[in-house]
C-alpha positions in Angstrom: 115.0 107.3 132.4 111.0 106.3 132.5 109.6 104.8 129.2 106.3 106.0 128.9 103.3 104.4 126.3 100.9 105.7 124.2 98.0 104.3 123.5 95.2 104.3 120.8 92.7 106.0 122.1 88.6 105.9 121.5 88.7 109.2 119.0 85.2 108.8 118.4 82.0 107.2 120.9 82.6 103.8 121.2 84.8 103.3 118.3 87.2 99.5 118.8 89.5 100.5 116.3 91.8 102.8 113.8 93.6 103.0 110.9 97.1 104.6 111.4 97.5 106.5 108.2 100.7 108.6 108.6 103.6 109.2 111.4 104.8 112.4 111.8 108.0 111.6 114.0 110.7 108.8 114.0 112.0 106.6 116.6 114.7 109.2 118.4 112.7 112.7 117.4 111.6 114.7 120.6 108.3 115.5 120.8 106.3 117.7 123.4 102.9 118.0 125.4 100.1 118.3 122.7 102.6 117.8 119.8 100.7 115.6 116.6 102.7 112.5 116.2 100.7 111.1 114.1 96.6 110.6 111.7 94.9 107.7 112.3 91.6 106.9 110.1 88.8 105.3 112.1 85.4 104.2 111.5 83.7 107.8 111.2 86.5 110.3 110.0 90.3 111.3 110.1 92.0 112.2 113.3 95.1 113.5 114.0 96.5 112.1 117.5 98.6 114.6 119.9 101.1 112.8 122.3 100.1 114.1 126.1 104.0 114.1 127.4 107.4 115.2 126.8 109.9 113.4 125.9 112.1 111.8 123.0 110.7 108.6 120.6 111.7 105.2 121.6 110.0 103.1 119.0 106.7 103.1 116.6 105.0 99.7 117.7 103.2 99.8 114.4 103.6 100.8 110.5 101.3 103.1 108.5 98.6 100.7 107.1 97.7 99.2 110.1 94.4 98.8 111.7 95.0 98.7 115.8 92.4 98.0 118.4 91.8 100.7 121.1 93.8 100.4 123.9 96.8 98.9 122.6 100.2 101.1 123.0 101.5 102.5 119.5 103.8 104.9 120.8 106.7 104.4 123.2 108.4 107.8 124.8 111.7 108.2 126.5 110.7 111.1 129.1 112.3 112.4 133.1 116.3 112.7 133.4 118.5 110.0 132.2 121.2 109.2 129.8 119.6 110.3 126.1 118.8 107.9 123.6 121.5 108.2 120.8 119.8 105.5 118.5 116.4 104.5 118.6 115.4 101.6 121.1 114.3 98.3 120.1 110.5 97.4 120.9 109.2 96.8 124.3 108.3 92.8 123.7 104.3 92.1 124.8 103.9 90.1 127.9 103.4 87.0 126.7 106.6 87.0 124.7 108.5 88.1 127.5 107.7 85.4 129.7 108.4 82.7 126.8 111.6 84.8 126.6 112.9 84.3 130.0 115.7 82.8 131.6 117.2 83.3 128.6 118.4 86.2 126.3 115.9 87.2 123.8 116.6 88.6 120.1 115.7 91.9 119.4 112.2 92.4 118.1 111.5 94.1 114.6 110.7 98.0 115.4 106.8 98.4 113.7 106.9 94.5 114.3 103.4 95.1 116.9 103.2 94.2 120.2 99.5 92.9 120.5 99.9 89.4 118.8 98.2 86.6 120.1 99.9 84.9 123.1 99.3 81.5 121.6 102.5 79.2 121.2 103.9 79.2 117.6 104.5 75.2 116.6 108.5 75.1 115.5 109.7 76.1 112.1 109.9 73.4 109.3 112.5 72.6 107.9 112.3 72.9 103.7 111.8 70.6 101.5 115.0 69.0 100.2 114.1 68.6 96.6 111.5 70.0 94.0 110.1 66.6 93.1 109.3 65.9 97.0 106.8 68.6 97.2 104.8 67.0 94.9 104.9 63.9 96.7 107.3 61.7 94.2 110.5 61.3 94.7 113.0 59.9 91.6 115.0 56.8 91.5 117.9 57.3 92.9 120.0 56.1 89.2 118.2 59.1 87.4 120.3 61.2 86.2 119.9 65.1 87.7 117.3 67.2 85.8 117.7 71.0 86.1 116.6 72.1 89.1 114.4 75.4 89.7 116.1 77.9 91.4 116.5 78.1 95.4 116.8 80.6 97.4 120.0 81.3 99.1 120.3 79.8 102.4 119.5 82.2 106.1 120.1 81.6 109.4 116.7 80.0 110.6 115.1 81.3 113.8 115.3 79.5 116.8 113.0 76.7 117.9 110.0 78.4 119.3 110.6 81.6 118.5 108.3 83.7 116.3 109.0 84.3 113.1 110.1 87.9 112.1 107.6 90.1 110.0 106.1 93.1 109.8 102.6 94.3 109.8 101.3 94.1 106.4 103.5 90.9 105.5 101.6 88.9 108.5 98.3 90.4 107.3 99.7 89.3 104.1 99.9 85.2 105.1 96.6 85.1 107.1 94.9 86.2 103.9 96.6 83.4 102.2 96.5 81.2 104.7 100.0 80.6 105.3 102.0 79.7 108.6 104.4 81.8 108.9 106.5 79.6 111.0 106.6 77.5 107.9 107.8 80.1 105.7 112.0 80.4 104.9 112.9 83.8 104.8 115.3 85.5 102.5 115.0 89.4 104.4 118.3 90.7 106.0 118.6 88.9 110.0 115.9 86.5 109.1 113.0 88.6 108.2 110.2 86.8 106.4 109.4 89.4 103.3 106.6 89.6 101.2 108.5 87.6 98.1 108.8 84.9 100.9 104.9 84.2 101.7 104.0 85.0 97.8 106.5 81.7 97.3 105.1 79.5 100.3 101.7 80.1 98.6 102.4 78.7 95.3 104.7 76.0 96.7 101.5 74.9 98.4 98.9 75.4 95.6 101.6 73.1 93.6 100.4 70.2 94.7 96.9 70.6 94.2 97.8 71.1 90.5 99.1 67.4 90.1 95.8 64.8 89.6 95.7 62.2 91.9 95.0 59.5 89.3 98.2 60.9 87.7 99.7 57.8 88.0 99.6 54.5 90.3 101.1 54.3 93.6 103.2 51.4 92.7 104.8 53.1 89.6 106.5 56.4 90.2 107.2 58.9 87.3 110.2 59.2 86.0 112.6 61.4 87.8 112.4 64.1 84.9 108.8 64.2 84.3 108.5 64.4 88.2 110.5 67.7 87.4 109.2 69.1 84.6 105.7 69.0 86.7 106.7 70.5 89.8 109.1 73.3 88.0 105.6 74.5 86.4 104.9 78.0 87.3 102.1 78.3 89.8 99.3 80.4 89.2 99.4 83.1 91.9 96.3 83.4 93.6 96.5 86.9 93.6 96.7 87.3 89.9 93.0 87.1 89.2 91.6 88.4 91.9 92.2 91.5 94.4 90.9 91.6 97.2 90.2 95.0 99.4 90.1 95.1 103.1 86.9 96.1 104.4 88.0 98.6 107.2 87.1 102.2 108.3 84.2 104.2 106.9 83.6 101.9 104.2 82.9 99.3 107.3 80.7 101.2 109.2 79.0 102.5 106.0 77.8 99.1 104.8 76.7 98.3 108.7 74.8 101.0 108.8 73.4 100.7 105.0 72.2 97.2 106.3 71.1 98.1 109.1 68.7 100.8 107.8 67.6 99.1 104.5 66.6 95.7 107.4 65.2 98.1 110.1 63.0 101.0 108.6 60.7 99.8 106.1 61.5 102.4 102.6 59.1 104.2 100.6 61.0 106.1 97.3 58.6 108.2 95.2 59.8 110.4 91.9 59.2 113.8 90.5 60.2 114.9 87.3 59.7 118.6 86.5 61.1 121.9 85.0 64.5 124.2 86.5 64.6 126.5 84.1 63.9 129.6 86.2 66.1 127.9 89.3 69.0 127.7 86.7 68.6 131.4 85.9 68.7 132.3 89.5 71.3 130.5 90.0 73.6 132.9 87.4 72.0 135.8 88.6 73.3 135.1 92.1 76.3 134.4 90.7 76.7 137.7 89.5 75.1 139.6 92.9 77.9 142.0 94.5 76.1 140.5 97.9 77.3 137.5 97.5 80.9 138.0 95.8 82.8 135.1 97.1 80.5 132.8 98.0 79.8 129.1 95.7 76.7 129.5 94.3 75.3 126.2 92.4 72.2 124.3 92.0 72.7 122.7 95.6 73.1 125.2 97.4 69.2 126.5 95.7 68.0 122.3 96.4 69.5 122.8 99.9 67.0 126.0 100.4 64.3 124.3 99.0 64.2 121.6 101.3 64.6 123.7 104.2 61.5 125.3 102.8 59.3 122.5 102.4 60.3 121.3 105.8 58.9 124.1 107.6 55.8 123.4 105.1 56.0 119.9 106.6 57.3 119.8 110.0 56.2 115.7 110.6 58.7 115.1 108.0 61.7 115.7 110.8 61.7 113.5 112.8 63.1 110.2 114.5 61.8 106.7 115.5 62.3 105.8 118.8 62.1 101.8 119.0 63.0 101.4 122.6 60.3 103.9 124.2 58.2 103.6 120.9 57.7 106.8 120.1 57.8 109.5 117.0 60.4 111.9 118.2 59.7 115.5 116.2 63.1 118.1 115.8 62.0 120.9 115.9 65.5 121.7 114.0 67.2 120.7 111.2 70.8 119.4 110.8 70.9 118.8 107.0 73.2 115.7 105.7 74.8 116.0 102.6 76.0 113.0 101.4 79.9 113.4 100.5 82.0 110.4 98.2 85.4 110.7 98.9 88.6 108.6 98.4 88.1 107.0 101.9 83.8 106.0 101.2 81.0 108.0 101.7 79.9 109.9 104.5 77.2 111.8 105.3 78.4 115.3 107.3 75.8 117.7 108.2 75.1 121.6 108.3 73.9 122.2 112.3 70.7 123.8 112.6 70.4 124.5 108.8 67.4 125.8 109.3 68.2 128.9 110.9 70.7 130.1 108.0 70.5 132.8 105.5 71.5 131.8 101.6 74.8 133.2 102.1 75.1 131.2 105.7 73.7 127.8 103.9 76.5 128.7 101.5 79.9 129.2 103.0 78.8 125.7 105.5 78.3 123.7 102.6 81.3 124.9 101.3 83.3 124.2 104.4 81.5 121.0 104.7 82.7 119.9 101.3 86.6 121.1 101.2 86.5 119.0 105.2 85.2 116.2 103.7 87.9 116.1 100.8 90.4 117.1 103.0 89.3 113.6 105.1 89.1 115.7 108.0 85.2 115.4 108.9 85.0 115.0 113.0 83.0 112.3 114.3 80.7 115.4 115.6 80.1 116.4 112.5 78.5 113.4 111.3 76.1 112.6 114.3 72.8 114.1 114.8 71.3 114.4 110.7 67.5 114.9 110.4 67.3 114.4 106.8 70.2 114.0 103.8 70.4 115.1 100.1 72.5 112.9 98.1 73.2 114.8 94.6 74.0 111.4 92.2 73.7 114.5 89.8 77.1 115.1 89.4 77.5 111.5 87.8 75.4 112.1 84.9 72.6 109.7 87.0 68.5 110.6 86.4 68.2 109.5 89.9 68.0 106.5 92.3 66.1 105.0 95.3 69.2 105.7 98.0 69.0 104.0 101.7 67.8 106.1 104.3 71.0 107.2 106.7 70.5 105.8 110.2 68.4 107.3 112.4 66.9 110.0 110.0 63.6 110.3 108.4 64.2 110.3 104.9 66.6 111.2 102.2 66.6 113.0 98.7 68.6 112.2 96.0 68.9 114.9 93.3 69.0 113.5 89.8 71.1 115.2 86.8 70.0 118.4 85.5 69.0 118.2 81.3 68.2 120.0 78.6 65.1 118.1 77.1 61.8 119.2 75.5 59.1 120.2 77.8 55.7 121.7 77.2 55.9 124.8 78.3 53.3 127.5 78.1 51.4 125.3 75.4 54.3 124.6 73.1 57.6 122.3 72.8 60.4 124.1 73.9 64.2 123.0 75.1 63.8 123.4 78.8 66.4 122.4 82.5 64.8 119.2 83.6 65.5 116.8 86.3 64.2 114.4 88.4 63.6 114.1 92.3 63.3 110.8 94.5 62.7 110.8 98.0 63.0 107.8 100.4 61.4 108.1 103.8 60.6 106.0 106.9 57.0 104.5 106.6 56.8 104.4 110.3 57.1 108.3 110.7 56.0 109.0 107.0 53.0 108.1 105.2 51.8 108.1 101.5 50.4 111.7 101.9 52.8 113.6 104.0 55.4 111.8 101.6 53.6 112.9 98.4 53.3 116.7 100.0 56.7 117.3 101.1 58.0 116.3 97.5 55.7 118.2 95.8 56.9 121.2 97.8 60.5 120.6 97.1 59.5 120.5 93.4 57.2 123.2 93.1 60.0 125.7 95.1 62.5 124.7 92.4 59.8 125.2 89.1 59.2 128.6 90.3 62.0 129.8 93.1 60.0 133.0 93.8 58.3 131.2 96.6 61.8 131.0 98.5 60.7 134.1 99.4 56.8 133.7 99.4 57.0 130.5 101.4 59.4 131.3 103.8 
């Protein structure tokens, strides 16, 4: 019998780490070549992971939740001839524990307990306090009578001397956040487990103290045994209770890099346009209603969408790149169109390839697919690489507009503002008419004022009066 390990791979280009989001097999399932064991989430997308071997499941190194670098083994496979696993195997132990481990027997690790900790030595576990009062730093005469004493919990077995406390994933991520040891921790879980109860309690054991004034009272005249108590059987505050505090991981990671890194990098121009959709709106339902089109999504968007494409070929500078290590304006002489997606895992910006070369009905089923992928979490990494220029539709919030942050590596972005009812001038008189408003931020570098002002103007004036989707193209 071989045991054979899986590692996380690099889904993406260049990506360090991921997200495992779900396992589909357990420790003692038999999996094959190709077979989806499990969908990890990392910095660009949701990828499902196939196993590259036969074989049957020896242990899951890590639980659902946790982030794991590239390169490190999640997966370990039974595989080749041999006596067959009735019950799942315990973990392989990392190096470093193994070598602490020898000559003599060690314990079995914690299956999902992670295998990539630091090899650094963990100091011995304490031993607890013996009475309330003495975490506070007083201890009571010794004639006192007994006050009641706040619960304690039930004496475990504690681990060995030098050997590292038993926890899983989230419960260690869990202590680091609080900054808690957890070789000082007592735990309460079934063979010596520290849970999450456990670290919650360390922390307000050790916030206790704090909560007791130093002048409280002189060094020479101890409190009385009950007061000394009544203090340190107070309730803690949790720290947790007023605040939460959200992992930064994921799309929502690289997003704010690359927010920065564009707001810091390509100096932003946003300009506005407010004018009338009434006709585009009326389009809009008579497509609808077009036998040619019966099955296709037909919105405002998917009219906006056209319309750029339109004043792009208008205004061809207007797609491009800047090249800062050769220093050069880079024209595409193509257009992969972003569209700016929120969805339950942060935004991300997928984009329709070579948009520019699609009929209404071909801009309309991409978007669609484009949409329903992003939902679904299932945008590739390929899909989000290679935009020339994104619409972001705050629209759909009720929002007039905004002045969004260009996405990396494009030449500008448009966001497209709610569409209203209001009363417009139109034909000489006030009448109710579709109104919204347009904002477009671009790159200074490859944009100016005019070419700005131009392409804009386009957008707008294809959306007043639609006809010259056909005129203009």
């Amino acid at each position: 019998m071989t045991i054979r390990e899986f590692k996380m791979p690099d889904v993406g280009e260049g990506l360090t780490e991921a997200e495992i989001l779900k396992w589909y097999v357990q420790p003692g399932d038999t999996v094959t070549d190709g077979q989806v064991v499990c969908e990890v989430e990392t910095a660009k997308a949701a990828v499902e992971l196939p196993i590259p071997f036969d074989g049957v499941v020896h242990a899951l190194l890590f639980e659902e939740g946790t982030t794991v670098d590239v390169g490190q083994v999640i997966i370990s496979v039974q595989t080749g001839s041999g006596e067959a696993a009735e019950a799942p195997a315990q973990e392989i132990p990392a190096p470093a524990e193994a070598e602490e481990a020898a000559p003599a027997a060690r314990q079995p690790v914690l299956v999902g307990y992670g295998v990539a900790e630091s090899s650094t030595k963990r100091r011995p576990r304490k031993a607890p306090a013996p009475a309330v009062a003495a975490q506070n730093g007083t201890t009571a005469p010794a004639a006192a009578p007994a006050a009641p004493a706040a619960p304690v919990a039930p004496a475990v077995p504690a681990q060995p001397t030098g050997e590292r406390p038993l926890a899983k994933p989230p419960v260690r991520k869990l202590a680091k956040d609080l900054g808690i040891d957890l070789a000082s921790v007592v735990p309460t879980g079934d063979g010596g487990v520290v849970t999450r109860e456990d670290v919650h309690a360390a922390a307000a054991a050790a916030i206790a103290p704090q909560a007791v004034p130093a002048a409280a009272a002189p060094a020479a005249a101890p409190a009385p045994a009950a007061e000394a108590v009544a203090v340190s059987a107070a309730p803690a505050a949790d720290p947790s209770a007023r605040e939460t505090r959200i992992p930064v991981k994921g799309v929502r990671k690289v997003t704010a890099q690359a927010m920065v890194g564009s707001a810091f990098t390509a100096p932003h121009v946003t300009e506005f346009i407010t004018f009338d959709v009434t006709r585009t709106m009326k389009l809009v339902q008579e497509l609808k209603a077009d036998p040619d089109l019966a099955g296709l999504r037909i919105n405002p968007l998917l009219l906006i969408a056209k319309a750029v494409l339109v004043a792009i070929r208008r205004n061809p500078d207007v797609n491009a790149s800047w090249d800062e290590a050769a220093q050069e304006i880079v024209l595409k002489h193509y257009v992969n169109l972003g569209i700016a997606a929120a969805t339950p895992r942060g935004l991300i910006v997928p984009n329709i390839k070579d948009a520019h070369a699609k009929t209404l009905g071909e801009l309309s089923e991409s978007l669609s697919s484009l949409v329903a992928t992003a939902r679904d979490g299932k945008t590739s990494p390929a899909d989000m690489q290679n935009g020339t220029i994104t619409i972001t539709n705050v629209g759909v919030f009720g929002v007039d507009t905004g002045t969004p942050i260009l996405n990396p590596g494009e030449s500008a972005i448009l966001a497209v503002g709610a569409i209203k009812l209001q009363p417009w001038v139109h034909k000489g008189k006030v009448k109710p008419r579709q109104v919204t408003t347009l904002a477009l931020s671009f790159d200074h570098r490859l944009i100016d004022g005019e070419l700005g002002s131009k392409f804009l103007a386009d957008i707008a004036a294809v959306l007043e009066h639609p006809r010259r989707l056909i005129t203009w193209s």
